[in-house]
Biopython code that builds the backbone (N, CA, C, O; Angstrom):
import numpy as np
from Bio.PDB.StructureBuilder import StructureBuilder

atoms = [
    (1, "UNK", "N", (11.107, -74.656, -213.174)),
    (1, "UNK", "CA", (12.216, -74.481, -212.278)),
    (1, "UNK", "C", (12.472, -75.803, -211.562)),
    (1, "UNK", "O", (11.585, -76.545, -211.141)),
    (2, "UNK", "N", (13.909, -76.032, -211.461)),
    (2, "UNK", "CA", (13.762, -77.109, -210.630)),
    (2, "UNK", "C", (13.657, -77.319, -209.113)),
    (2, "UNK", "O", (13.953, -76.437, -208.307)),
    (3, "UNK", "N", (13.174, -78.659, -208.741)),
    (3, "UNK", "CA", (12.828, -78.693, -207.000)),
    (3, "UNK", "C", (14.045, -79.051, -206.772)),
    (3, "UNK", "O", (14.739, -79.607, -207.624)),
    (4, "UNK", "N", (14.567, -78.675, -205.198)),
    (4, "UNK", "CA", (15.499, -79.149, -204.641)),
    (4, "UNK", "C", (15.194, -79.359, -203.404)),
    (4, "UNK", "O", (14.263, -78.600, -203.134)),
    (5, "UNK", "N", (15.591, -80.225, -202.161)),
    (5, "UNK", "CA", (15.326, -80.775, -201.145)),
    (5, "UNK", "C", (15.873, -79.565, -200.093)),
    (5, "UNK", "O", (17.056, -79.227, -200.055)),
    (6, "UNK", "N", (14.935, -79.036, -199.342)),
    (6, "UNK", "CA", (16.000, -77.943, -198.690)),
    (6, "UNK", "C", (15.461, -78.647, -197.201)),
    (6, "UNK", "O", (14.307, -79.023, -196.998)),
    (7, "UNK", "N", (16.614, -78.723, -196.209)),
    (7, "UNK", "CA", (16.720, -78.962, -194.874)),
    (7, "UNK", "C", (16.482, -77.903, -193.492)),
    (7, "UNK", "O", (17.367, -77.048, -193.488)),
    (8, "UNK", "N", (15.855, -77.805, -192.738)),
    (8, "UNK", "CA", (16.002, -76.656, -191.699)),
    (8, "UNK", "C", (15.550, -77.214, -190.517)),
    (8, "UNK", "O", (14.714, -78.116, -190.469)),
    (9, "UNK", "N", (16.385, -76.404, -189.015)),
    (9, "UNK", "CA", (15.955, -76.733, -188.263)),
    (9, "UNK", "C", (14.665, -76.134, -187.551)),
    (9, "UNK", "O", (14.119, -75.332, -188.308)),
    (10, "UNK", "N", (14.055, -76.258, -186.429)),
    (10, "UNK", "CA", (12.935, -75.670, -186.546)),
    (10, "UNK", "C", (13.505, -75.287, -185.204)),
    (10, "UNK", "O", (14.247, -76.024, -184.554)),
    (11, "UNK", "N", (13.062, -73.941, -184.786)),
    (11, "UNK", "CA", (13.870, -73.112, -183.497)),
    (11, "UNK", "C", (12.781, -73.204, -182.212)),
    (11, "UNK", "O", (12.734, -72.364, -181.313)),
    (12, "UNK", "N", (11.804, -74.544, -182.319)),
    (12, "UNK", "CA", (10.777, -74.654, -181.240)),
    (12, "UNK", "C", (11.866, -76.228, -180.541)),
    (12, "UNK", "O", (12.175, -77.164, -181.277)),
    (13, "UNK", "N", (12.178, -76.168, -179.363)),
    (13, "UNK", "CA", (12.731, -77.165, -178.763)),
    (13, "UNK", "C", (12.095, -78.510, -179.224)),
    (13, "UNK", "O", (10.867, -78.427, -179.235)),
    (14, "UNK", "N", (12.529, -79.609, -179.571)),
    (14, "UNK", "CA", (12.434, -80.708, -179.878)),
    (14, "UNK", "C", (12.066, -81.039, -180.555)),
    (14, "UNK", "O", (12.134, -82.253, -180.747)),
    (15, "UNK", "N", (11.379, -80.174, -181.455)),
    (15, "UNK", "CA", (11.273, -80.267, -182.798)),
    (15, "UNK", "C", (11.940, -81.033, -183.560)),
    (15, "UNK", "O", (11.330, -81.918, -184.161)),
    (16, "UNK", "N", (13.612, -80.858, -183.758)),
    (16, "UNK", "CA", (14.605, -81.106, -184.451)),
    (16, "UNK", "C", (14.613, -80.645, -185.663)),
    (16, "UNK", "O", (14.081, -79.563, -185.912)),
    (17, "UNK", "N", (15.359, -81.561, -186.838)),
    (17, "UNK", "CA", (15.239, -80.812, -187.999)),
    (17, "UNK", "C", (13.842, -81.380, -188.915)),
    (17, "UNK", "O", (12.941, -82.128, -188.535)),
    (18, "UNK", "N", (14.018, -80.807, -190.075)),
    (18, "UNK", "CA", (12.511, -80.888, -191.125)),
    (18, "UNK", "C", (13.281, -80.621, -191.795)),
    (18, "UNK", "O", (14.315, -79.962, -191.687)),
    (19, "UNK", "N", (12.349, -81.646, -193.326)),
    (19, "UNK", "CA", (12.318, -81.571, -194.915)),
    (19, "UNK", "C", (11.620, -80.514, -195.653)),
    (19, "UNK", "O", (10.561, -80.158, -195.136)),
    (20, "UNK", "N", (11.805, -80.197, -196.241)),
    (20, "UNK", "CA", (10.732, -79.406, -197.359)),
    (20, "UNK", "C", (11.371, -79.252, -198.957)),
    (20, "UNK", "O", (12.542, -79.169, -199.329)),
    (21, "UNK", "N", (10.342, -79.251, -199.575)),
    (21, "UNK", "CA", (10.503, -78.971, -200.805)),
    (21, "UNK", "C", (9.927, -77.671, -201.422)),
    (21, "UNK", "O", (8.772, -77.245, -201.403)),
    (22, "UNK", "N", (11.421, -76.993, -202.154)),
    (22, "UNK", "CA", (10.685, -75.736, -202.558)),
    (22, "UNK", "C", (11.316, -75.696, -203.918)),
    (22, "UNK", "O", (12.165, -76.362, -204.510)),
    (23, "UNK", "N", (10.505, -74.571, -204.199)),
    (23, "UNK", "CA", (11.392, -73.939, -206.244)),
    (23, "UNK", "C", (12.388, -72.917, -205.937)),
    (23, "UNK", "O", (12.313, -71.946, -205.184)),
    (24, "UNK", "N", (13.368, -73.353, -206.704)),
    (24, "UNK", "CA", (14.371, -72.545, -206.705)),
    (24, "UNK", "C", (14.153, -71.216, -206.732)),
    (24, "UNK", "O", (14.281, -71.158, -207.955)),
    (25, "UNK", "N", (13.983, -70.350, -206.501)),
    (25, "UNK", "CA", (13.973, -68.802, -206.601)),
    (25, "UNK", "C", (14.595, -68.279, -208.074)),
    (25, "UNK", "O", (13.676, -67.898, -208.799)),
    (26, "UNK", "N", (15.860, -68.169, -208.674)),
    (26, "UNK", "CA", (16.578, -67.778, -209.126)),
    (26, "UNK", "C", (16.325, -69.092, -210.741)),
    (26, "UNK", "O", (16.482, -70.305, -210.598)),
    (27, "UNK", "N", (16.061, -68.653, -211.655)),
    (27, "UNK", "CA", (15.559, -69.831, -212.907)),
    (27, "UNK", "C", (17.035, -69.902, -213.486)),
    (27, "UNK", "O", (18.046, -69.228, -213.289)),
    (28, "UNK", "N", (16.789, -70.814, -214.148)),
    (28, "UNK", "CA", (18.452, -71.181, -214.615)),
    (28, "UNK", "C", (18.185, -70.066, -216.037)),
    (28, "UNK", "O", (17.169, -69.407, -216.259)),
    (29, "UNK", "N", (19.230, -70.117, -216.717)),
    (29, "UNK", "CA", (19.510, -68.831, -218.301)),
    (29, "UNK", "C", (18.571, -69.510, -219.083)),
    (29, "UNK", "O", (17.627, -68.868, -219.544)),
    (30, "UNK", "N", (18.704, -70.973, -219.357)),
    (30, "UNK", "CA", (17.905, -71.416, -220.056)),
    (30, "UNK", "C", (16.128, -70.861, -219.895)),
    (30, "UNK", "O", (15.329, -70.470, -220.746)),
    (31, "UNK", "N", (16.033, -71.021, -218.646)),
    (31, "UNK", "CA", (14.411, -70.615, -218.143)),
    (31, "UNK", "C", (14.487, -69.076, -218.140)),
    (31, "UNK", "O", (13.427, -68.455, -218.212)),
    (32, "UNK", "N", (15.669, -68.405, -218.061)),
    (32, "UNK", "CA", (15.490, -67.077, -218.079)),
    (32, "UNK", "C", (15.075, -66.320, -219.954)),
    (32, "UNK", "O", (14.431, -65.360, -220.376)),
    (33, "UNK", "N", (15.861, -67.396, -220.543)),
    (33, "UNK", "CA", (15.545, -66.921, -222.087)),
    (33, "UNK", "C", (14.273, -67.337, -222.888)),
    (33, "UNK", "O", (13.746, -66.885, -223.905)),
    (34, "UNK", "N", (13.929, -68.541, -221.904)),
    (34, "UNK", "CA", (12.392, -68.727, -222.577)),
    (34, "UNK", "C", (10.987, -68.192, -221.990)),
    (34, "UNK", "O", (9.867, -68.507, -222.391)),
    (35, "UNK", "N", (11.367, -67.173, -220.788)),
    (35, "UNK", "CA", (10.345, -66.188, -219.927)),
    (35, "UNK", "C", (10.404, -65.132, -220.943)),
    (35, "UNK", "O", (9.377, -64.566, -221.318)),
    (36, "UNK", "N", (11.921, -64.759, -221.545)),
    (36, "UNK", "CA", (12.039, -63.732, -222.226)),
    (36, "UNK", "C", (11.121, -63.964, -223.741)),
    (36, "UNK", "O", (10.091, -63.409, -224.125)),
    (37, "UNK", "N", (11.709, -64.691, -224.186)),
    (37, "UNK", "CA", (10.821, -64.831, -225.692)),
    (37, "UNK", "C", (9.575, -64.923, -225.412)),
    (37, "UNK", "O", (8.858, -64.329, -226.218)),
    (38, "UNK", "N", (8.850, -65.637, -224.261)),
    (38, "UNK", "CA", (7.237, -65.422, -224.355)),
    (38, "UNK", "C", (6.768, -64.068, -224.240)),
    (38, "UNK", "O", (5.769, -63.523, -224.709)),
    (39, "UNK", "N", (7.868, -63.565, -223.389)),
    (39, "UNK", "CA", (7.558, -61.984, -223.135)),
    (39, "UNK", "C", (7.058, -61.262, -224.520)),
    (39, "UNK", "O", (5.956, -60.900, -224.931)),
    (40, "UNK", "N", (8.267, -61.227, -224.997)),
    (40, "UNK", "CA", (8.425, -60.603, -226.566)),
    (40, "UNK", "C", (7.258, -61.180, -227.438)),
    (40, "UNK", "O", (6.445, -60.547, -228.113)),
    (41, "UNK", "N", (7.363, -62.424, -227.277)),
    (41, "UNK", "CA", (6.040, -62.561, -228.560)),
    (41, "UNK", "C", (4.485, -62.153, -227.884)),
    (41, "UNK", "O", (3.673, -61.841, -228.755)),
    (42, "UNK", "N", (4.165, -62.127, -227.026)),
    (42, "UNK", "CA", (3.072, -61.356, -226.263)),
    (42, "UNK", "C", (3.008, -59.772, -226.699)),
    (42, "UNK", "O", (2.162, -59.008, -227.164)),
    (43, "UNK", "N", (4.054, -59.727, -226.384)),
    (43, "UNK", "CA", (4.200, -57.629, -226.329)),
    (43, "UNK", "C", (4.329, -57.691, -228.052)),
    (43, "UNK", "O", (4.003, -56.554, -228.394)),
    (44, "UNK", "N", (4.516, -58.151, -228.774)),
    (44, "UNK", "CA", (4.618, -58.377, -230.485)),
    (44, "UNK", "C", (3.122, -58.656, -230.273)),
    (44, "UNK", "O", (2.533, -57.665, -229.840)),
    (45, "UNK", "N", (2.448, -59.598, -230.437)),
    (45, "UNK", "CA", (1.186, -59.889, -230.754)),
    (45, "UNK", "C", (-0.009, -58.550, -230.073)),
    (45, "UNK", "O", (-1.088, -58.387, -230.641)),
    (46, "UNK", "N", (0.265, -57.943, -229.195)),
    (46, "UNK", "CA", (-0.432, -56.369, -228.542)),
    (46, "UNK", "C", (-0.178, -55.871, -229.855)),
    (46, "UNK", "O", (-0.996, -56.038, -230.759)),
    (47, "UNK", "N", (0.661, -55.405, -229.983)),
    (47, "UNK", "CA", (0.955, -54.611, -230.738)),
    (47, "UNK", "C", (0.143, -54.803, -232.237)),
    (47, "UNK", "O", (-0.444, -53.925, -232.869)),
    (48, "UNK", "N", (0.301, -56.182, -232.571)),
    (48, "UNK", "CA", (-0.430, -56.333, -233.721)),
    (48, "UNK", "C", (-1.637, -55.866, -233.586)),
    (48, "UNK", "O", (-2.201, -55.193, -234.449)),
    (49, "UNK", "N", (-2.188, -56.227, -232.354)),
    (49, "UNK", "CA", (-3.708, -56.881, -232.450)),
    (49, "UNK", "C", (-4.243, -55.035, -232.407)),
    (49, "UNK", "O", (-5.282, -54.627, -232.927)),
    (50, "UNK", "N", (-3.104, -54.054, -231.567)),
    (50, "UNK", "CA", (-3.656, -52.601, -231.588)),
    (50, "UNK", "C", (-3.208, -51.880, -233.202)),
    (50, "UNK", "O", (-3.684, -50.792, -233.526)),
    (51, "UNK", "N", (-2.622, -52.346, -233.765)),
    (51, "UNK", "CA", (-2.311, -51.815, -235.485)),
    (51, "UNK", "C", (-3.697, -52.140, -236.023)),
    (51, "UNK", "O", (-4.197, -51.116, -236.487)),
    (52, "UNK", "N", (-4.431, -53.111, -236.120)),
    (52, "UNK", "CA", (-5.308, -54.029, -236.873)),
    (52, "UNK", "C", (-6.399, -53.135, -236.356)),
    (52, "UNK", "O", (-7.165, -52.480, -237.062)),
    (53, "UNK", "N", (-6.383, -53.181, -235.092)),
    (53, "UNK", "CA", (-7.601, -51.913, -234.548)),
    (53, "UNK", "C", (-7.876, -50.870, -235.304)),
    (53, "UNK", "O", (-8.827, -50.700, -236.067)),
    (54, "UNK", "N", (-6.707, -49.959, -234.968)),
    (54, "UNK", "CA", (-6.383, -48.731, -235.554)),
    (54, "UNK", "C", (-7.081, -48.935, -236.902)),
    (54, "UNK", "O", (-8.144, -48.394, -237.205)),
    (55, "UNK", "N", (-6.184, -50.003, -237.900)),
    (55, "UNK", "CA", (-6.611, -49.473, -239.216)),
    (55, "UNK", "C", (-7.862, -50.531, -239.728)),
    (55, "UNK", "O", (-7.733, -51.173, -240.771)),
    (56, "UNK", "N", (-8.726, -50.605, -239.123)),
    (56, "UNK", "CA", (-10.411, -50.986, -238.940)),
    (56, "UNK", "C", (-11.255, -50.014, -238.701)),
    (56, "UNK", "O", (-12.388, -49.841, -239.152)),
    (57, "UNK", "N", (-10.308, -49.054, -237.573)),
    (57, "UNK", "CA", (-11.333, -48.152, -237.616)),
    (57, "UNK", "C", (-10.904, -46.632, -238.492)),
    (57, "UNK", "O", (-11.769, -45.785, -238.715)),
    (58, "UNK", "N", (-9.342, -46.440, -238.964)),
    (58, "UNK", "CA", (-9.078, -45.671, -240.364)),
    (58, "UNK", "C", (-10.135, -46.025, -241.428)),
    (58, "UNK", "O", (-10.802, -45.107, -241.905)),
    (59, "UNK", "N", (-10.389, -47.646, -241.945)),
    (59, "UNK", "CA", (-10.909, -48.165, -243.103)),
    (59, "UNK", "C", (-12.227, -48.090, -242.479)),
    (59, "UNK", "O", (-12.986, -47.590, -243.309)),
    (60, "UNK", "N", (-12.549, -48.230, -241.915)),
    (60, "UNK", "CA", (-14.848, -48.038, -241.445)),
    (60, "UNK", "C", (-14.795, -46.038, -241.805)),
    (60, "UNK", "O", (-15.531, -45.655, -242.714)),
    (61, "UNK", "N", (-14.105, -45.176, -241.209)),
    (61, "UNK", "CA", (-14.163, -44.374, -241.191)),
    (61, "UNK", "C", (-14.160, -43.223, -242.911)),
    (61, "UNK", "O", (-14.678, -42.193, -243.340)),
    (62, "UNK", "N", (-13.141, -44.375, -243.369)),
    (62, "UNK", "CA", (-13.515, -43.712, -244.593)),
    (62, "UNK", "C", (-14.026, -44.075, -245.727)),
    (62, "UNK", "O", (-13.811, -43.481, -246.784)),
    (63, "UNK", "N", (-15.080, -45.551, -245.542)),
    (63, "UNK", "CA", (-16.096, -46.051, -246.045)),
    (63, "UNK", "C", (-17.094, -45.179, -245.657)),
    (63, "UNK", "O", (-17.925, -45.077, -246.559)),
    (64, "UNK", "N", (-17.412, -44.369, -244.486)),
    (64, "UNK", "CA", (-18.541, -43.851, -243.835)),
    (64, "UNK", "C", (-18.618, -42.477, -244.775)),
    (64, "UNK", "O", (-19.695, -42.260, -245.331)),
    (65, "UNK", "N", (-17.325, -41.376, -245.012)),
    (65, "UNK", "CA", (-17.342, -40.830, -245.494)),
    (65, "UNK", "C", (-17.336, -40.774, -247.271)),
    (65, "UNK", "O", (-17.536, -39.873, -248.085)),
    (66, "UNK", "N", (-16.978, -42.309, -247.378)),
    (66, "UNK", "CA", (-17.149, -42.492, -249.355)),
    (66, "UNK", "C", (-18.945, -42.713, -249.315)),
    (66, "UNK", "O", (-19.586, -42.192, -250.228)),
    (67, "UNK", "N", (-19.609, -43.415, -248.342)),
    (67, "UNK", "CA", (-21.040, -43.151, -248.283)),
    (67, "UNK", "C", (-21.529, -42.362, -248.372)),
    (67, "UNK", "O", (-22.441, -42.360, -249.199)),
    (68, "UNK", "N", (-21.247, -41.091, -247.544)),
    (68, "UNK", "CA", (-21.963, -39.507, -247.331)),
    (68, "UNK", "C", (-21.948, -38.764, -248.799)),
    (68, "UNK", "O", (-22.696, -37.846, -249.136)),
    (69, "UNK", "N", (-20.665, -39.531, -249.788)),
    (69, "UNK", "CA", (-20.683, -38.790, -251.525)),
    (69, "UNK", "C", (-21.672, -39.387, -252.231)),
    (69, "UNK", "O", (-21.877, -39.064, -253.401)),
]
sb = StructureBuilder()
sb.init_structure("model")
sb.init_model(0)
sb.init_chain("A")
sb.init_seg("    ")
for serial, (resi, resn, name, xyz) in enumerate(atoms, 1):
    if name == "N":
        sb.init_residue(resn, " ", resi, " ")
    sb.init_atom(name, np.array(xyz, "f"), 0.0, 1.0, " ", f" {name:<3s}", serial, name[0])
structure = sb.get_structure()
């Protein structure tokens, strides 16, 4: 995200004003579409990694039972 210079005054007498630097809140589309695709390939790769589970323990399970013949 990018930094931008934000200005404020400070509401304690004599203070005056102050600098700070903060992150934008709000990501530009560009940063919004590449939060999105990491999203997706994360929630894609779960998914794999729970299919592969599943059928490890389908395939142990019916090795166990081609044993018991």
């Amino acid at each position: 995200m990018s930094e931008k210079l934000y200005t404020s005054h400070c509401t304690v007498g004599g203070h005056g004003t102050w600098c700070s630097v903060a992150q934008d809140k709000i990501p530009s589309k560009k940063e919004l579409s590449k939060l999105r695709r990491q999203a997706s390939k994360k929630l894609i790769a779960d998914e794999v990694i729970e299919i592969t589970k599943q059928v490890l323990e389908d395939y142990s399970d019916a090795w166990e039972q081609l044993a018991k013949l």
